[in-house]
N, C-alpha and C positions, 0 to 999 in steps of 0.2 A: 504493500500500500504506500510506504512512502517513497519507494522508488519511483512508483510510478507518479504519484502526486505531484515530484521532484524534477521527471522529468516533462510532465503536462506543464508547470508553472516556468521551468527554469530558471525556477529565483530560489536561492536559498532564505531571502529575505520572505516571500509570499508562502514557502513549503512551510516558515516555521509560524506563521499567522493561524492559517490554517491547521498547521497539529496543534495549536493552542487551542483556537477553537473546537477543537473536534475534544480536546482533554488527554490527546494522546500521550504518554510520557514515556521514557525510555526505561531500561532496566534496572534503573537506578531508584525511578519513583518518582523520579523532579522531571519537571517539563523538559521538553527540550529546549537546545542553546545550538548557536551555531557550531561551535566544537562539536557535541554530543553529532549533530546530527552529519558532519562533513566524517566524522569518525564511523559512524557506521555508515554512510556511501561508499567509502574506502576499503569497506571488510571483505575481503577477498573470499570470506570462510561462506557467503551469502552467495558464491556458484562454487562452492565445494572442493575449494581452494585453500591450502593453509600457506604463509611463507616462513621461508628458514633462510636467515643470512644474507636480507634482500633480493632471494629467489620466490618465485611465485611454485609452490607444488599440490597436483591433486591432493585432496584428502580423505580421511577415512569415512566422514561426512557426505551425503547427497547434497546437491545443490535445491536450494529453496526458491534461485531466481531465475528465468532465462536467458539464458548469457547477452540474445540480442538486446533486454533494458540493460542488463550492467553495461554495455559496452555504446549505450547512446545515451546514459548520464554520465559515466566516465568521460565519453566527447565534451560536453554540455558542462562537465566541470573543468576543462581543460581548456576553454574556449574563454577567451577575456570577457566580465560583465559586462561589459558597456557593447563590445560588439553583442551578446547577446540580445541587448536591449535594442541594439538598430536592426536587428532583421525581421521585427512588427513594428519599427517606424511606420511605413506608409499604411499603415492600417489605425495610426495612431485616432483614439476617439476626440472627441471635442472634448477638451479639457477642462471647461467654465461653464458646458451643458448648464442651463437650467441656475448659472450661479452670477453671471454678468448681469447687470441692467444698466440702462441709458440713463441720462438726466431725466426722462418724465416717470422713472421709475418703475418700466415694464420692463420685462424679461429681453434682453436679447436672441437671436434665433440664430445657432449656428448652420451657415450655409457655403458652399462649394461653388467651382466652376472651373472646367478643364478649356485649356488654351494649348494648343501647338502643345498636346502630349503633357503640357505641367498642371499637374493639379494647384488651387488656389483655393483657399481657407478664408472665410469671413465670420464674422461675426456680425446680426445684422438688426437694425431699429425695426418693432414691429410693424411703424406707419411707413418704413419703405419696403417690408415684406409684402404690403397688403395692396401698395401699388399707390396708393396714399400720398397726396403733396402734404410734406411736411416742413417745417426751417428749423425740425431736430439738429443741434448742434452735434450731435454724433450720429452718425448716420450707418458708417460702416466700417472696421475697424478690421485690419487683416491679423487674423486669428493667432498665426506665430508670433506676429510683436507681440499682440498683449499678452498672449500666453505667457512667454518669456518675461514678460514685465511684471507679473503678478505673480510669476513663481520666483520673484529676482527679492523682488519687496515680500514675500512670503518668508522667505529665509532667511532675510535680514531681520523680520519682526520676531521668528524664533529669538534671537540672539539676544533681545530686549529684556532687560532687568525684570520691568514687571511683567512680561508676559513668562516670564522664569519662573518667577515665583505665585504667578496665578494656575500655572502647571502645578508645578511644584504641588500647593494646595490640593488640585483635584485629583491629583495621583494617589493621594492619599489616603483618600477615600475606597480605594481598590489595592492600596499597597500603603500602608501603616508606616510600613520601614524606612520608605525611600526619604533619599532625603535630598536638599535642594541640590547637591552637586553633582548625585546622581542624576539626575532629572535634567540640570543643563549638559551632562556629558551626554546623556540620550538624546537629546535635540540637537546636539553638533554633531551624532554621530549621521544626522539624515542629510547634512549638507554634502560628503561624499558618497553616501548610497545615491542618491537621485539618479545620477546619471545613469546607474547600473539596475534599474528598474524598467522594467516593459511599461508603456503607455498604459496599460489601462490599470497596473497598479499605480502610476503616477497620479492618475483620473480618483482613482479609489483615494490614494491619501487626501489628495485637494480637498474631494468631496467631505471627507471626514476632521480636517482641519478649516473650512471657508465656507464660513454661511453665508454670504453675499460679498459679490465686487461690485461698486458703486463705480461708472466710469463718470469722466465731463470732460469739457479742453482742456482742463488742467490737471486730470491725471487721474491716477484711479483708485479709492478707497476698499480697503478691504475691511470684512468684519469677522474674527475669528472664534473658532466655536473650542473654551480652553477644555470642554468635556472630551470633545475629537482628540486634543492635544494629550490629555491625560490617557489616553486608550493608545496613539501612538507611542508615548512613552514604553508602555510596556511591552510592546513590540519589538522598540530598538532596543531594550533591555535583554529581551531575549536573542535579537539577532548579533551581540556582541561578541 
């Protein structure tokens, strides 16, 4: 099962969310952690294999997996994060779905249009979806900038004193122990994971850390949900 979970996600970040939620723990008793679980993807003994002196040898043991999963997570762990995360680039979802809105304060509508083979990404005001003359100040905003602008200021707002210790607090709530410097090492540890994450766990965090982006000409407000924040916490806690 978690092979296969493992290699369906190819995230060790999204395998170990996931064995959380499910209650899954290892033979120890304690949830899984990224150690525990890259230690048993590694276990040779899992296709009936023991090693001696840095040699791989059959063993007394049947095999439990079929060699074809051990040998396309083994790929998939030997493959640098970040390239794994750009080969479902272009399938990337709308990142601010349902989370953007304009200065009159309705939802923006993510929308598309293919030109000479490139695809283009918008994001767009409901009265110029609907076909509607409008003098909305924001009209139509291409979907990578802001994307990029609001996961740029997202991650800067981590790093914010009090939004540390407003974490901090609701972590609490689910975890007694932690304590605030745990808590900011958890939230610096997501400014290098990003990049090594698949779009649509990218989409999943946003969604779970940004209850509305407020856009205008002058820039873009975000408003952060610290409940989301306190539940990622314990996520990077465990992907450490």
């Amino acid at each position: 099962r978690i092979f296969s979970l493992f290699a369906e996600t190819r995230s060790g970040f999204a395998t170990l969310r996931q064995l959380a939620a499910e209650g899954v723990r290892s033979k120890s008793g304690r949830p899984f952690d990224k150690g525990s679980l890259y230690r048993l993807l590694h276990n040779r003994i899992s296709i009936g294999e023991v090693i001696h002196k840095g040699q791989a040898y059959p063993g007394a043991h049947p095999a439990i997996l079929p060699r074809a999963l051990w040998d396309e997570v083994q790929a998939i762990i030997n493959t640098p994060p970040a390239s794994r995360a750009n080969q479902n680039r272009r399938q990337s979802p709308a990142l601010l779905r349902g989370l953007i809105f304009g200065p009159d304060g309705r939802a923006m509508s993510p929308s598309q249009t293919r030109r000479r083979g490139k695809l283009y990404r918008y994001y767009v005001a409901q009265a110029v979806m609907k076909g509607a003359r409008s003098d909305c100040p924001v009209r139509r905003l291409p979907a990578g900038e802001i994307e990029g602008a609001v996961v740029a200021q997202l991650r800067a707002l981590l790093r914010q004193p009090e939004v540390v210790v407003g974490t901090w607090r609701a972590a609490r709530a689910e975890a007694p122990e932690i304590t605030e410097a745990e808590t900011l090492a958890a939230l610096e540890r997501l400014d290098p994971l990003w990049e090594e994450l698949f779009p649509a766990e990218q989409a999943r965090i946003v969604r779970l850390l940004v209850e509305r982006v407020d856009v205008s000409p002058a820039g873009a407000d975000i408003r952060l949900r610290l409940e989301g924040l306190a539940s990622l916490v314990q996520d990077l806690r465990r992907a450490a």
